[in-house]
C-alpha positions in Angstrom: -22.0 3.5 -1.5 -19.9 4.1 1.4 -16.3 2.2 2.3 -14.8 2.3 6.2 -11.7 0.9 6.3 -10.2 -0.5 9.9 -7.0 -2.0 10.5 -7.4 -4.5 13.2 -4.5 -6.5 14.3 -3.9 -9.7 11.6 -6.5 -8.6 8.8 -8.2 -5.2 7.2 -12.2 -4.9 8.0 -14.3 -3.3 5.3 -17.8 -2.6 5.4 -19.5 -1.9 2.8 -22.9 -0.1 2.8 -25.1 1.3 0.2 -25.4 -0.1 -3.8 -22.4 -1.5 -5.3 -23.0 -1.0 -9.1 -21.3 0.1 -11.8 -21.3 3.7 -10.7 -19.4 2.8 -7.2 -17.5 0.2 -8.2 -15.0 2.3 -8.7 -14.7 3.6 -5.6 -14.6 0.1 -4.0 -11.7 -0.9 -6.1 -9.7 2.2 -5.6 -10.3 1.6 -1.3 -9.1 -1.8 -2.4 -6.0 -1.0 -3.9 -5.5 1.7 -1.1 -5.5 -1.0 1.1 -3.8 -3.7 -0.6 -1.0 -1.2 -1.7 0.0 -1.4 1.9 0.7 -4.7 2.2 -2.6 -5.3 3.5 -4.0 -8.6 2.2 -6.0 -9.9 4.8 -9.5 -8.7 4.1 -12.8 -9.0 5.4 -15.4 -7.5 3.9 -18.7 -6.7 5.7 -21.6 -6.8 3.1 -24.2 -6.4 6.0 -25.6 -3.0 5.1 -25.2 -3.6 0.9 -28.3 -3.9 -0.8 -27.7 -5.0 -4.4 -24.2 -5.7 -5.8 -24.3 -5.8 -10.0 -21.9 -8.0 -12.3 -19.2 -4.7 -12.0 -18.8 -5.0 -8.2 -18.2 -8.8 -8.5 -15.8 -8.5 -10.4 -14.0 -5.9 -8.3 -14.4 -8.6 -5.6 -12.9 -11.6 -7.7 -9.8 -9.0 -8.5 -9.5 -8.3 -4.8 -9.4 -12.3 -4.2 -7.3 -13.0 -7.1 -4.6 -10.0 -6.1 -4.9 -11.1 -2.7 -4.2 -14.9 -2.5 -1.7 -14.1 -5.2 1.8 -15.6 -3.8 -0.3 -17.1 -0.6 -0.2 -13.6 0.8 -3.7 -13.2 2.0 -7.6 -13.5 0.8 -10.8 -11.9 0.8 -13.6 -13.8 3.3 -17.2 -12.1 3.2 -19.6 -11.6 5.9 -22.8 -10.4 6.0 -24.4 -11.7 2.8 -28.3 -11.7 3.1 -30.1 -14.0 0.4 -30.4 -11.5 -1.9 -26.2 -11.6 -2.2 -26.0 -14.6 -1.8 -28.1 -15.9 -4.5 -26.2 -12.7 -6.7 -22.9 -14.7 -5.5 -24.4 -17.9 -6.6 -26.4 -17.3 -9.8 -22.3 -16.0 -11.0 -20.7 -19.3 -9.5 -18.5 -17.4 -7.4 -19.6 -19.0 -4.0 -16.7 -21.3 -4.1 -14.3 -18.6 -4.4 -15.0 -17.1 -1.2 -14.7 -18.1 2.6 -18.2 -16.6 4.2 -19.0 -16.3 7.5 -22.4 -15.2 9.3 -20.9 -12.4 11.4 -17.4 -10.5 10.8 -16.3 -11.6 14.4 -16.1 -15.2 13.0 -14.2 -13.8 9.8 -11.8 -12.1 12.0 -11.4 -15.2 13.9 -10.9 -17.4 10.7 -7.0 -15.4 10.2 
């Protein structure tokens, strides 16, 4: 699984490619806190080129979202979600705790 981080001018975009499992969750929480450490809490993530996402990278997602929209600083929006996330998303109950949009320009747009 690979991370890019780009600062754009009101949020942070991340996209995500590869598995996100247990093995590479990890790494997707520590590019996270990299980020967030900054004072970066603004966050899209682009899923577009993620293939499977387990139980361990959801909940590196719903700490990103809880850490983020702590003290109404920020939050995570998703983009990119083909069914087979989406029905990972949905199948946890963790749709409603998400903004998602079809394309990151829209989730851009949204902040």
């Amino acid at each position: 699984m690979d991370v890019i981080a780009s600062k754009l001018k009101r949020c942070v975009l991340l996209a995500a490619s590869g598995r996100i499992d247990s093995s590479t969750a990890p790494k997707l929480q520590s590019v996270v806190n990299e980020v967030t450490d900054e004072g970066n809490y603004k966050l899209v993530l682009d899923m577009t080129n993620v293939e499977f996402i387990s139980s361990a990278g959801l909940w590196v997602l719903v700490n990103a979202q809880k850490k983020c929209k702590r003290f109404n600083r920020g939050e995570v929006v998703l983009t990119g979600l083909n069914k087979r996330l989406h029905d990972a998303f949905d199948l946890a109950g963790f749709i409603p705790y998400f903004k998602i949009f079809d394309d990151s320009t829209q989730a851009v747009g949204s902040y």
